[in-house]
N, C-alpha and C positions, 0 to 999 in steps of 0.2 A: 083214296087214302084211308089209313086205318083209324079210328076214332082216335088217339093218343099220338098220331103221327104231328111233326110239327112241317111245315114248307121253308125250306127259303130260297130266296126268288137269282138267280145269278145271271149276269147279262157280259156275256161275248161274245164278239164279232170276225174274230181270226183264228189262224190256224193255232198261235202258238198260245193263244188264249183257251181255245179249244182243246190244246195241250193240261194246261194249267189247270184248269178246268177241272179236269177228268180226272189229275191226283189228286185235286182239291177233295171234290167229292168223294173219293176212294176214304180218304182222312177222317172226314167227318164222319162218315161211317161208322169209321170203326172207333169214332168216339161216341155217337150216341144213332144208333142204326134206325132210330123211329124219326129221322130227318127226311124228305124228302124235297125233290130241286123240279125247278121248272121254270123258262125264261128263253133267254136266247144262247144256243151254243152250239157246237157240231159232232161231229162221227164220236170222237172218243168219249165225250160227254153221256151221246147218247147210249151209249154201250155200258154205262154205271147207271143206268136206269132215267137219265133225264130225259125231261121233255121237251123241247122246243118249238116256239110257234111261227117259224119260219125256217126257209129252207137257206141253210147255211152258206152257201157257197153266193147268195146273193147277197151277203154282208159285205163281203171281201172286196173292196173299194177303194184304190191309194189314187191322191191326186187332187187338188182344187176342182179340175176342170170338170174332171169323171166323176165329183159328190153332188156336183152344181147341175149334173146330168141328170142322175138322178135323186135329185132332189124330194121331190112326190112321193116318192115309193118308201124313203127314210122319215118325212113329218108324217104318214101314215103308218106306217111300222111305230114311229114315237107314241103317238095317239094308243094302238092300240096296246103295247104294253102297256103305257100307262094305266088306262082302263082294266088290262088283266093284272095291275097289280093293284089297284081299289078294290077287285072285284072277290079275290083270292086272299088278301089281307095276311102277307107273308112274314112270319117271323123277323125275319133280315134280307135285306137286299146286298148283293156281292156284287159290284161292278168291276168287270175285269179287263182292264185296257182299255182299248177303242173309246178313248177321248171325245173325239167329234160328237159320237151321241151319246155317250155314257155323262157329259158333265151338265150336257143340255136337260137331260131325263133325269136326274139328281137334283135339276134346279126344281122340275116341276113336279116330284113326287114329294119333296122336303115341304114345300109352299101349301102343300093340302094333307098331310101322315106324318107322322111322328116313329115313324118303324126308323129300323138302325140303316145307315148307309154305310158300308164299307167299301171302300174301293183296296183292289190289290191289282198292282202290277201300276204302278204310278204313269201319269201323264207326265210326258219328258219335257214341261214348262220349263224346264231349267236350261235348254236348247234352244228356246222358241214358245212366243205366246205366253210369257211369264205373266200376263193380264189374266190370264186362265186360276192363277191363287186364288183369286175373291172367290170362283165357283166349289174351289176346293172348301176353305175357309170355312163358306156359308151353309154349304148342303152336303158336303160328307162329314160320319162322325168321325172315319177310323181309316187315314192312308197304312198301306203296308205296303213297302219299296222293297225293290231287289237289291239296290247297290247301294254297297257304305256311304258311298258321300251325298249320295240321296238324303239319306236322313238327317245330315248335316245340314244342308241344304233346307230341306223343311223345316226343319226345326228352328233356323235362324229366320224362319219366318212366321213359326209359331202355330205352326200343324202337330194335330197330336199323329205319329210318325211311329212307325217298328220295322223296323230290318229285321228279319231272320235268318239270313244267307239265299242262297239262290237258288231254287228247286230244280236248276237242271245239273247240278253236281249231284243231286241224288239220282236222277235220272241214268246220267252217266255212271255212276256207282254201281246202280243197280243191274245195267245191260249187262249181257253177255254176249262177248265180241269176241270174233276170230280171231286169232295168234297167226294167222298167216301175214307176212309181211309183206305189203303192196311193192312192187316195181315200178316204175317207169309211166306209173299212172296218174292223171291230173281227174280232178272232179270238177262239175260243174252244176253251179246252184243258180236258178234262176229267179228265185221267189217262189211263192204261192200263189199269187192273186194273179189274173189274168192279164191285167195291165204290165204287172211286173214280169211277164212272163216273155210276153210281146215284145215286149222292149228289149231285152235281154238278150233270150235268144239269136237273135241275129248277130250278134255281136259275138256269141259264143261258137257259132256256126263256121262264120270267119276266121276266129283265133284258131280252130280245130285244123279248118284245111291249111291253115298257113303253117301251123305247129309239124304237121304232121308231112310237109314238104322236106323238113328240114330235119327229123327225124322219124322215121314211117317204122322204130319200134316202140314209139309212146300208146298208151293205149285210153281211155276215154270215156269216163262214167258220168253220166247228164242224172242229174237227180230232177224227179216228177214228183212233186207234193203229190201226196191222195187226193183225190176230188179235184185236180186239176183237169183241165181239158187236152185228152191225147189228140187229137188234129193239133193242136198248138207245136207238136214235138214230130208232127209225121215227117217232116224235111231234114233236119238232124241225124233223125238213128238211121237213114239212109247213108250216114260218113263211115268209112270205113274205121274202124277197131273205136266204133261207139257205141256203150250198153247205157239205155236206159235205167232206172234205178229206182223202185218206191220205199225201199226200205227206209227205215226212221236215220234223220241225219248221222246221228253218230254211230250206227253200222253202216252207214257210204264211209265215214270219213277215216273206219280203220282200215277201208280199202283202196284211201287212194295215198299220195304224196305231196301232193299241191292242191290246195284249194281255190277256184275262182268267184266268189261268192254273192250276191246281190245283196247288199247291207241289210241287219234285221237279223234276229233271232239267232240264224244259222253263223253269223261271225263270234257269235259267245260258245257257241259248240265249238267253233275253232280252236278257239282259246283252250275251253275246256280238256277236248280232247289233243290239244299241242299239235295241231295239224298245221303246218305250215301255210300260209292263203293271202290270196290279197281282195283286196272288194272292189267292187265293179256297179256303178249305179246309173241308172237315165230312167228321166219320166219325162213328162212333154214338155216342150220348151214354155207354157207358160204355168203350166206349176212348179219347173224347176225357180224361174223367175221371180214367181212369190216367195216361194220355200227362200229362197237364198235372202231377199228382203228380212226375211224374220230370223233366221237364223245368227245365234249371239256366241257358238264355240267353232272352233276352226277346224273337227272334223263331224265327220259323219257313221262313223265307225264303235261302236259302243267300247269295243277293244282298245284302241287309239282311245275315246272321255277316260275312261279306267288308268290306263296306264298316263294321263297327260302328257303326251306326246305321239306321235306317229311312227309305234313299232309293225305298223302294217299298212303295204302300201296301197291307197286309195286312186282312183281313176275314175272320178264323177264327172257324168255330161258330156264336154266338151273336150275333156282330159282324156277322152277314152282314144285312144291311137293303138292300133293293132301292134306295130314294133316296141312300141315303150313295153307295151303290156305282155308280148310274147317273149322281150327280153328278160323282164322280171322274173317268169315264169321260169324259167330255165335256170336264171339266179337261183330258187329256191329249190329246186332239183337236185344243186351242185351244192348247195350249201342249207344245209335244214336247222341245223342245231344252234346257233346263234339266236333263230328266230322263236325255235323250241323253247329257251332259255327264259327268253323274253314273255313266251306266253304262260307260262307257267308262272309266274309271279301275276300277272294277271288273274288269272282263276285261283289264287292262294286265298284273293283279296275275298274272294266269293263267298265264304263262308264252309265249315267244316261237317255240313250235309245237315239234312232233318229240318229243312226249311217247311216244306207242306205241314209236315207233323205240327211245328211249331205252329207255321199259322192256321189252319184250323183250330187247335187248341186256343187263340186269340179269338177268332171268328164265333166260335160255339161258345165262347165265356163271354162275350162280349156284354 
């Protein structure tokens, strides 16, 4: 680093944090360009110049069962940031999502350094695990949340809190997307993470051959996160009129009609971009079990908490039934604009762009 350079340290664990990530960084930039990053992050990150000290795609971890697995490999990974952030003595630390180890690593950096904690991209304690405030409370200085009634939320609990709008309306803003109008074509999101992916697929596999009995002119886009694993997908694109897909979600989503989506990130792209969709979730029978224990709102869908109510239909677990789900699909074929309607007052609520800009300028004044 440059003699006059400053570090601050940022620690993400996923893709759409790795997202975040990367316009974060871009922002800060171009507020004071003698910053530099280094911590835990992936591809897009790394591409604005960060460093990370592990390799990305082994973060990516959803599940009780599959964190309990590996367990070892995360209290070691903890340890050693910890230590690379004594050792480095970083201006500010940015914690970005990924809860599980972000609020445990907060507790133990606070307890021995006085450096700033920000966390952005909020723990969804307001869902589950509301016991989680006290870690907020005591070892972060600075939550920044994506959704209005976040703020409200913390704030009645006496978090110092900032909303900016939501950085993926600038995202969307900013792409540049084809004017060709999709036909007769459905997408399919599986997740990111490899668990998520597992699970998923087969379920989407099913719905294609059985869709596609019953109309053989529908045609069939499987989105593949980057850094996902292609043997996961080699059974699939063997269906007839099915293309794989890596492009960034909201260039799939101008080119399909219906969305079938794995809950998480890519249902707010729905929204955003008024893509008609319904969510589709399973993870193993005993994290679902847990999960459901702790769980204090009645959907799952970040779309549905937003709107308080169920403008998008959900099929989690046990709920997933090929005909209910194949009939919906077709629902939404014949009838798009009603549900267009509906999501568009959702992403109204998001904010009217220059979220990143905003919060960096938070971040670097802090």
């Amino acid at each position: 680093m440059k003699k006059n350079s400053k570090l601050y340290y940022i620690i993400s664990g996923e893709a759409s944090g790795d997202l975040h990530g990367s316009h974060l960084i871009k922002s800060i930039k171009k507020i004071d360009s003698n910053i530099h990053f280094r911590g835990l992050g992936g591809p897009l990150m790394a591409k604005e110049g960060f460093k990370t000290l592990c390799d990305f795609s082994r973060l990516s971890v959803m599940g009780f069962v599959e964190i309990i697995k590996d367990i070892r490999f995360f209290l070691k990974l903890k340890k050693q940031i910890y230590n690379d952030i004594l050792q480095t003595s970083p201006e500010k630390i940015i914690l970005i999502d990924y809860p599980g180890f972000n609020l445990r690593l907060a507790k133990k950096i606070k307890k021995s350094c006085s450096i700033p904690v920000i966390y952005y991209v909020s723990p969804q304690i307001w869902a589950w695990k509301e016991n989680r405030i006290k870690l907020l409370k005591n070892f972060v200085d600075s939550l920044i949340v994506l959704f209005p009634f976040e703020k409200i939320w913390f704030k009645k609990r006496n978090i110092d809190v900032h909303f900016f709008g939501h950085p993926l309306i600038d995202v969307y803003n900013n792409m540049k997307l084809t004017n060709v109008q999709p036909k007769n074509t459905i997408g399919f999101f599986p997740g990111s993470r490899s668990q998520e992916i597992k699970k998923h697929l087969p379920v989407f596999y099913d719905l294609i051959k059985n869709l596609s009995k019953n109309n053989p002119k529908l045609k069939f886009i499987v989105s593949q996160a980057p850094g996902s694993n292609v043997i996961l997908f080699k059974k699939i694109k063997l269906l007839k009129n099915v293309y794989l897909d890596s492009d960034e979600s909201f260039k799939t989503f101008s080119k399909i009609n219906v969305g079938v989506v794995a809950s998480g990130t890519a249902t707010l792209e729905c929204a955003i971009s008024k893509t008609p969709f319904l969510v589709i979730y399973k993870t193993s029978f005993l994290s679902w079990l847990i999960a459901k224990s702790f769980l204090s709102i009645p959907y799952i869908s970040i779309v549905n908490i937003l709107a308080n109510k169920e403008i998008v239909k959900e099929f989690v677990q046990y709920d997933i039934k090929q005909k209910n789900i194949a009939a919906k699909i077709n629902h939404l074929l014949e009838n798009p604009n009603k549900t267009k309607n509906l999501l568009e007052d959702v992403s109204a609520s998001l904010g009217d762009g220059g979220a990143y800009k905003k919060t960096a300028k938070h971040i670097v004044e802090y």
